[in-house]
Structure formats: C-alpha cells, structure tokens
DSSP file (Angstrom, degrees, kcal/mol; ACC not computed):
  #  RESIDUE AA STRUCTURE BP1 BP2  ACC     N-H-->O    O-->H-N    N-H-->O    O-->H-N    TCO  KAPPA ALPHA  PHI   PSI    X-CA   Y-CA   Z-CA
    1    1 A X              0   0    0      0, 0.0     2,-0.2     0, 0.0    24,-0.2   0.000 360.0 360.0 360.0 114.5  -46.5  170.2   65.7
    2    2 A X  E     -a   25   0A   0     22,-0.9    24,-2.7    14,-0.1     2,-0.6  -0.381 360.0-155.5 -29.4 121.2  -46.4  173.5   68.1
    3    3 A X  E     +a   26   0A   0     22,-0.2     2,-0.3    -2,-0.2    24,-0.2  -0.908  23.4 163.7 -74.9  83.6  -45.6  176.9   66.1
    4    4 A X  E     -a   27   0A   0     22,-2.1    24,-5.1    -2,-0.6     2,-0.2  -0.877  35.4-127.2-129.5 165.1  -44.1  179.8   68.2
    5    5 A X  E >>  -a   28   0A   0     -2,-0.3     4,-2.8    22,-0.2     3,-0.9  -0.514  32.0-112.7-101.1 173.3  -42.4  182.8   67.9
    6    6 A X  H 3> S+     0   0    0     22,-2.1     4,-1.4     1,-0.3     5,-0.2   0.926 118.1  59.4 -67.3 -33.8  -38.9  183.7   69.8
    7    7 A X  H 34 S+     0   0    0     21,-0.4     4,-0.4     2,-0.2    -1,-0.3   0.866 111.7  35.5 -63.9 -32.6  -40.7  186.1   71.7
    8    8 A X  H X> S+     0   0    0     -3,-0.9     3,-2.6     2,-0.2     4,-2.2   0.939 120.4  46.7 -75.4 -52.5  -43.0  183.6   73.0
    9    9 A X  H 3< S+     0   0    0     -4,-2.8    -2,-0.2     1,-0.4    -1,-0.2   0.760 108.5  56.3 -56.7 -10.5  -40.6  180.9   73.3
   10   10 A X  T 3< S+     0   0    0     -4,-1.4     3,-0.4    -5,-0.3    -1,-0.4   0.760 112.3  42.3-107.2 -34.5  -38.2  183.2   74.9
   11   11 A X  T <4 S+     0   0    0     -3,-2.6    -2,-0.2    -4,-0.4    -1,-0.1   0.573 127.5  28.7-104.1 -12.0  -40.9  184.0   77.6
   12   12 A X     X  +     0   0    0     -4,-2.2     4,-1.2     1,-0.0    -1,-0.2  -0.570  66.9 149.2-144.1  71.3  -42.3  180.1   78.2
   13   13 A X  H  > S+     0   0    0     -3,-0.4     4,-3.1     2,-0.1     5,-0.4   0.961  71.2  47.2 -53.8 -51.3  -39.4  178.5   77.4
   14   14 A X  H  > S+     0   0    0      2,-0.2     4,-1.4     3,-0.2     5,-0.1   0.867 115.3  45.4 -68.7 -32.2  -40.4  175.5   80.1
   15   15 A X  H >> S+     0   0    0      3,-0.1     3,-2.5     2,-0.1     4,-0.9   0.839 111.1  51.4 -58.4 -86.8  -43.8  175.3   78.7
   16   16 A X  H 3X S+     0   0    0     -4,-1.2     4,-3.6     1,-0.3    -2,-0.2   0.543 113.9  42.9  12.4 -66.8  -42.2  175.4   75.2
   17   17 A X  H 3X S+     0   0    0     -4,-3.1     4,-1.2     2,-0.2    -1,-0.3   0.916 117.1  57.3 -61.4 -40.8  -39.4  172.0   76.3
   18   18 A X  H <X S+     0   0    0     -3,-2.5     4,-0.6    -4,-1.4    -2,-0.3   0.989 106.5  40.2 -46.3 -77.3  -42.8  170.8   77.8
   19   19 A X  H >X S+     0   0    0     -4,-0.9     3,-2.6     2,-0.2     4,-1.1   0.912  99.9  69.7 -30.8 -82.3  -44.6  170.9   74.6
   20   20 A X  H >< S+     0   0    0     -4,-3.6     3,-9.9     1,-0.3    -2,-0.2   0.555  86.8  73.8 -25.1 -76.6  -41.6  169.4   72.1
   21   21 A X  H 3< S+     0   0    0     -4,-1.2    -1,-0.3     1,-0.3    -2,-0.2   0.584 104.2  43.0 -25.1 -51.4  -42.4  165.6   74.2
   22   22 A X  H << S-     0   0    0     -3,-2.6    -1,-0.3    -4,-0.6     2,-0.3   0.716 136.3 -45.2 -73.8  -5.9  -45.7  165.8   71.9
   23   23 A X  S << S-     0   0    0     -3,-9.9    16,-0.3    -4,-1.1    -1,-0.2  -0.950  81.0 -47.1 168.5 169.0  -44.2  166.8   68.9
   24   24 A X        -     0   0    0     -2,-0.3   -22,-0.9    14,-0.1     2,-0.4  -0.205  38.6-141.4 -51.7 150.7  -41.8  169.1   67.5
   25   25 A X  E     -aB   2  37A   0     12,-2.0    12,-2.3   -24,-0.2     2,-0.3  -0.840  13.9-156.6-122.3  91.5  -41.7  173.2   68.3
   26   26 A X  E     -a    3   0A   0    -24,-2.7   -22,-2.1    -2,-0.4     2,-0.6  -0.601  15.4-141.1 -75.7 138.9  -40.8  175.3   65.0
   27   27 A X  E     -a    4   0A   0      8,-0.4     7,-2.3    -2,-0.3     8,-0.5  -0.811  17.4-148.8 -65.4  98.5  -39.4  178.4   66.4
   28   28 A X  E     -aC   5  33A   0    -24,-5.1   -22,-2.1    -2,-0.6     2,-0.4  -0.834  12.9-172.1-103.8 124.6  -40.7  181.7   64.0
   29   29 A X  S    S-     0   0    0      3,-3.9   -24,-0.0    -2,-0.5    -2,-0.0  -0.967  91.5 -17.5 -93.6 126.6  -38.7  185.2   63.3
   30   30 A X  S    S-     0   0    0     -2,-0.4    -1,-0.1     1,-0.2     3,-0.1   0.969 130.9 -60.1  55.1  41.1  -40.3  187.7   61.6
   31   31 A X  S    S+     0   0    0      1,-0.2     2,-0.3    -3,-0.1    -1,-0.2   0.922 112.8 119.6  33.4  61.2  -42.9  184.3   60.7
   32   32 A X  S    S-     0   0    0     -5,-0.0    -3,-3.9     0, 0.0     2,-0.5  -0.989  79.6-112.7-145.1 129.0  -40.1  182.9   59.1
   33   33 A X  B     +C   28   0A   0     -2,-0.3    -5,-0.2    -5,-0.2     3,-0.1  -0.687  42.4 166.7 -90.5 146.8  -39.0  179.3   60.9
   34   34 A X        -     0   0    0     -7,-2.3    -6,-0.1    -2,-0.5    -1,-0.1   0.882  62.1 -17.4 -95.3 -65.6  -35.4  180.0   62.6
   35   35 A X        -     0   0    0     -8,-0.5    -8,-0.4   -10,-0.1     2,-0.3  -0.148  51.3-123.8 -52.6 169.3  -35.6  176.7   64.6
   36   36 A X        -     0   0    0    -10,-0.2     2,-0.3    -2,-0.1   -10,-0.2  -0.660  14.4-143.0-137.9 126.4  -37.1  173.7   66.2
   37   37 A X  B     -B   25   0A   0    -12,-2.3   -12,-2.0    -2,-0.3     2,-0.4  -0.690  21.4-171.1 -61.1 118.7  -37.3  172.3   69.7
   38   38 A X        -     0   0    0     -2,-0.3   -14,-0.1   -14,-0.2   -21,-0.1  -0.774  23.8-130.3-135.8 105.2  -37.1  168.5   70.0
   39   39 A X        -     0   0    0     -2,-0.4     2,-0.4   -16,-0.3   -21,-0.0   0.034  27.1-162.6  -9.7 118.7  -37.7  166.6   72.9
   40   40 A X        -     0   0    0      1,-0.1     3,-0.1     6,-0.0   -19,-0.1  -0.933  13.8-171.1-116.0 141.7  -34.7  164.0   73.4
   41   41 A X        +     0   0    0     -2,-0.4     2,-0.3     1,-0.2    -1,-0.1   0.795  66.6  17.8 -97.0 -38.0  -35.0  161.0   75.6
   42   42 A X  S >> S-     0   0    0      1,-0.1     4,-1.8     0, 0.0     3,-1.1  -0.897  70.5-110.4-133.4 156.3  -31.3  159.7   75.6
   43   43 A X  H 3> S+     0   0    0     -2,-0.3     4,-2.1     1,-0.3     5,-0.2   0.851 120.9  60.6 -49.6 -29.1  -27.2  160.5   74.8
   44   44 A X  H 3> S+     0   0    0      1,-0.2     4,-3.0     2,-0.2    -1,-0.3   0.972 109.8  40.0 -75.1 -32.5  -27.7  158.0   71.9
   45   45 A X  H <> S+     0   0    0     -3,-1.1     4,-1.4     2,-0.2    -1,-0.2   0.723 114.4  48.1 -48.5 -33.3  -30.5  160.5   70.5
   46   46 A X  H  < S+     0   0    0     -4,-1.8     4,-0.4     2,-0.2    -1,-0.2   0.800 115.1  49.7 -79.8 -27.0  -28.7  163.5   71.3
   47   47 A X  H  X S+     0   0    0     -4,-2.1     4,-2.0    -5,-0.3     3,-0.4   0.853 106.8  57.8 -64.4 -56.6  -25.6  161.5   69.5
   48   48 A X  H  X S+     0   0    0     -4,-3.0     4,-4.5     1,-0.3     5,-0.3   0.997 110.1  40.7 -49.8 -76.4  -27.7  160.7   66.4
   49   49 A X  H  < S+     0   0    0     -4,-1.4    -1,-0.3     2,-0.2    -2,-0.2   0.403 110.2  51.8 -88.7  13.9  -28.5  163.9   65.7
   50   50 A X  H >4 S+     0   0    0     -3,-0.4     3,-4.1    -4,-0.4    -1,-0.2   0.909 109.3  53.5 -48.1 -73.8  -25.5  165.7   66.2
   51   51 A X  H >< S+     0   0    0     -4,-2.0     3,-2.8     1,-0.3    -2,-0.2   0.736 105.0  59.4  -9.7 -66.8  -24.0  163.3   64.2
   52   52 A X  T 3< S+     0   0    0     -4,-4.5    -1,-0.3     1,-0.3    -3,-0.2   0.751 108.8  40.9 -19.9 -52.7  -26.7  164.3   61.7
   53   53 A X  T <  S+     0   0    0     -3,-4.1    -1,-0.3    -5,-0.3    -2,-0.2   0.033  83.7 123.9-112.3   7.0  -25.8  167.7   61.5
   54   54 A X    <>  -     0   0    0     -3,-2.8     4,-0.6     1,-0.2     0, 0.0  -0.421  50.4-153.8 -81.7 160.2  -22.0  167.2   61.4
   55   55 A X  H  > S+     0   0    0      2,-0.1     4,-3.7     3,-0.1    -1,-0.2   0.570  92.5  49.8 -96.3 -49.4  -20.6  168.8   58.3
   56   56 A X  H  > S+     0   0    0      1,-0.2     4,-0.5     2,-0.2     5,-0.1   0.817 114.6  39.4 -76.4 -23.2  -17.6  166.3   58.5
   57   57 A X  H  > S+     0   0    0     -6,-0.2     4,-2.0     2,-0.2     3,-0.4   0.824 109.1  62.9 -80.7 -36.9  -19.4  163.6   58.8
   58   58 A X  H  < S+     0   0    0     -4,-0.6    -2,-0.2     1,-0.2    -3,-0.1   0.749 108.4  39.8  46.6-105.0  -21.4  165.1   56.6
   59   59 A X  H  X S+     0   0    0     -4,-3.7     4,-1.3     2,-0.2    -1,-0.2   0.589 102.4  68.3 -53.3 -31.4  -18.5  165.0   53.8
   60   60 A X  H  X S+     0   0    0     -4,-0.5     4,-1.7    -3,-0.4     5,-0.3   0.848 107.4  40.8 -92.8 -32.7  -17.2  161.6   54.7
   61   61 A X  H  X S+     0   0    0     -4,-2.0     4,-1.5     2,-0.2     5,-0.3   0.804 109.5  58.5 -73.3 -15.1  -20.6  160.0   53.3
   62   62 A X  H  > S+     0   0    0     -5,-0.3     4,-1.8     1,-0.3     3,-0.4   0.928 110.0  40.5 -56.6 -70.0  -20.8  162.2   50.4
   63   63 A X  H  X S+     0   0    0     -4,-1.3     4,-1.0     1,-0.3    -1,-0.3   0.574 121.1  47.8 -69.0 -25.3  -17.4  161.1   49.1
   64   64 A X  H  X S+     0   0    0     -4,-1.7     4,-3.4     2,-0.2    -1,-0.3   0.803 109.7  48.6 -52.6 -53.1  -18.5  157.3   50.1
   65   65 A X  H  X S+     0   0    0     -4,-1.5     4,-2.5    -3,-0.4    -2,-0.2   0.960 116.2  43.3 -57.7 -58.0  -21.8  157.4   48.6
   66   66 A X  H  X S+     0   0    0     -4,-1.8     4,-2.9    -5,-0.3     5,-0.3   0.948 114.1  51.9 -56.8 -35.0  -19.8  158.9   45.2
   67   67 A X  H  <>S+     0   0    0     -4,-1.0     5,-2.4     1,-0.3     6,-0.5   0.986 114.9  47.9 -56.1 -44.6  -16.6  155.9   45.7
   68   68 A X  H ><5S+     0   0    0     -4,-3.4     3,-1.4     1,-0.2    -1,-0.3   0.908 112.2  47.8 -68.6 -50.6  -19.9  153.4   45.8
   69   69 A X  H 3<5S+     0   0    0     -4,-2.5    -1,-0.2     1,-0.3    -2,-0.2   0.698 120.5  34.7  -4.2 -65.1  -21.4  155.0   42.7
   70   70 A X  T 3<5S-     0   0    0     -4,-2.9    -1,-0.3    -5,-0.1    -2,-0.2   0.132 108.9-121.8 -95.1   5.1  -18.4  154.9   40.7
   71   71 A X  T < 5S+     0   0    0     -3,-1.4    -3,-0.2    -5,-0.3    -4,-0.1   0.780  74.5 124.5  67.5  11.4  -17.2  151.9   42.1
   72   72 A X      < +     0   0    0     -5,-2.4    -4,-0.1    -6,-0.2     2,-0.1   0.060  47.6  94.5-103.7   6.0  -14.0  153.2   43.4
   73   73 A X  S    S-     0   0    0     -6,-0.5     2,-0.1    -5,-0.1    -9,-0.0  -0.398  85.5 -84.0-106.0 173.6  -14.5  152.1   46.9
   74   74 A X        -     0   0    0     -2,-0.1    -1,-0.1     1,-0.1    -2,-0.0  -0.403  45.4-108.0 -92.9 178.8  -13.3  149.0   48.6
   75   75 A X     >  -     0   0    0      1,-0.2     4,-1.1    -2,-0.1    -1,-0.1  -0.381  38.9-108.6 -93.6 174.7  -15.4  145.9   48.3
   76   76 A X  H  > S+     0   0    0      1,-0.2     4,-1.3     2,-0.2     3,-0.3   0.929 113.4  52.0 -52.7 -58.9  -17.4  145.1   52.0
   77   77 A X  H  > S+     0   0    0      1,-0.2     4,-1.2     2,-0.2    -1,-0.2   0.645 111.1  45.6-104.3  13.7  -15.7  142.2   53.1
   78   78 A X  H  > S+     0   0    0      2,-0.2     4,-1.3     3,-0.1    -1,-0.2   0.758 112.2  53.4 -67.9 -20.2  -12.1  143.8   52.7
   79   79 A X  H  X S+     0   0    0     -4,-1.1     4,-2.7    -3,-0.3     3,-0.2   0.899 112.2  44.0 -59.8 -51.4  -13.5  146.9   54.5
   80   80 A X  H  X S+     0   0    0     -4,-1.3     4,-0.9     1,-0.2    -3,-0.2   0.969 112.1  56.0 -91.7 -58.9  -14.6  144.2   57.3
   81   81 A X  H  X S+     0   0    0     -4,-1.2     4,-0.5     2,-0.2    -1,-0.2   0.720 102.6  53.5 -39.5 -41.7  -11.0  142.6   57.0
   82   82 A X  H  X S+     0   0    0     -4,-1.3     4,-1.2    -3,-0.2     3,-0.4   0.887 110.7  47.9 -44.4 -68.1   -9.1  145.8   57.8
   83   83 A X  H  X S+     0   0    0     -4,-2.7     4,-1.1     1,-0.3     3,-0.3   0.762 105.0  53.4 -69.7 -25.7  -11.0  146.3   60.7
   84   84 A X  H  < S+     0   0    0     -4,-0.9    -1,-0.3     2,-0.2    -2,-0.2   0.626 113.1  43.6  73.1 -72.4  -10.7  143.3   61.9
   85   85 A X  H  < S+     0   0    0     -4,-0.5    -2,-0.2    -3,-0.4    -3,-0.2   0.535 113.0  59.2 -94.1  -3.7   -6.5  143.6   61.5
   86   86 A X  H  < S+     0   0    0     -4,-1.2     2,-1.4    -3,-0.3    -2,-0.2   0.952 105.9  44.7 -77.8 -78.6   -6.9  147.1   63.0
   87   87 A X     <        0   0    0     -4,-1.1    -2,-0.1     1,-0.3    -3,-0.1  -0.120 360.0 360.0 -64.4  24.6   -8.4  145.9   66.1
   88   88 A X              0   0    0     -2,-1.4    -1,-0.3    -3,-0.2    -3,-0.1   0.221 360.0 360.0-108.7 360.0   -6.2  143.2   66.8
C-alpha cells in the first residue's frame, strides 16, 4: 500500500493510477487519509463497489438483516416463489 499526499497525487496522478494495480493508494490531507485509489479491472468491479457504498442499498440490508434477526421477514423459498410469479 502506496501513501501520498493530494499535492503529490495531484501532480503524478498517472504514476499514482499506475501504482493502485499493486495495491491500494491512500490519499493524505494535512496527513490525514481523505481517500484511496483502487485499480479496477472490470464494470462488474466498478458495480460491486458502487453498490458497496450505496446508502440505499445500504439501508435495504440493514432493515433485512434486522427482519432476519427478529424473524419478521419472509421465509426463502416464498421469497424464491414470488420471484418466480413476478417474472413470469
């Protein structure tokens, strides 16, 4: 893992995208990390970790994760039946 500051990164950015392919690039202000650079190979990566980072998406496992918890959620294979009768 690569350490730089904005000022550097900000003046070899293309070294910088170079670098992430070995490893991550934390991004420092004021030596405080702001960032990271990460090499991506493919859409599904770039997908993944939007996804990741979604706030709504986010939210819709929170409240899944609690249903499953409490038991208040629907069992698997009605879940899997529904789509199923959706997608018909």
């Amino acid at each position: 893992m690569k350490i730089a500051s904005v000022a550097d990164v900000k003046s070899h950015f293309s070294n910088f995208l170079k670098e992430s392919k070995h490893g991550p690039v934390v991004v420092t202000r004021n030596g405080r990390p702001t960032a990271v650079l990460l090499s991506v190979d493919d859409e599904n990566e770039i997908e993944r970790l939007t996804l990741a980072y979604s706030p709504g998406l986010q939210k819709i496992l929170n409240l899944a994760r609690r249903q499953i918890r409490d038991r208040s959620g629907i069992k698997h294979k009605d879940f899997w039946r529904e789509v199923e009768n959706k997608t018909r």
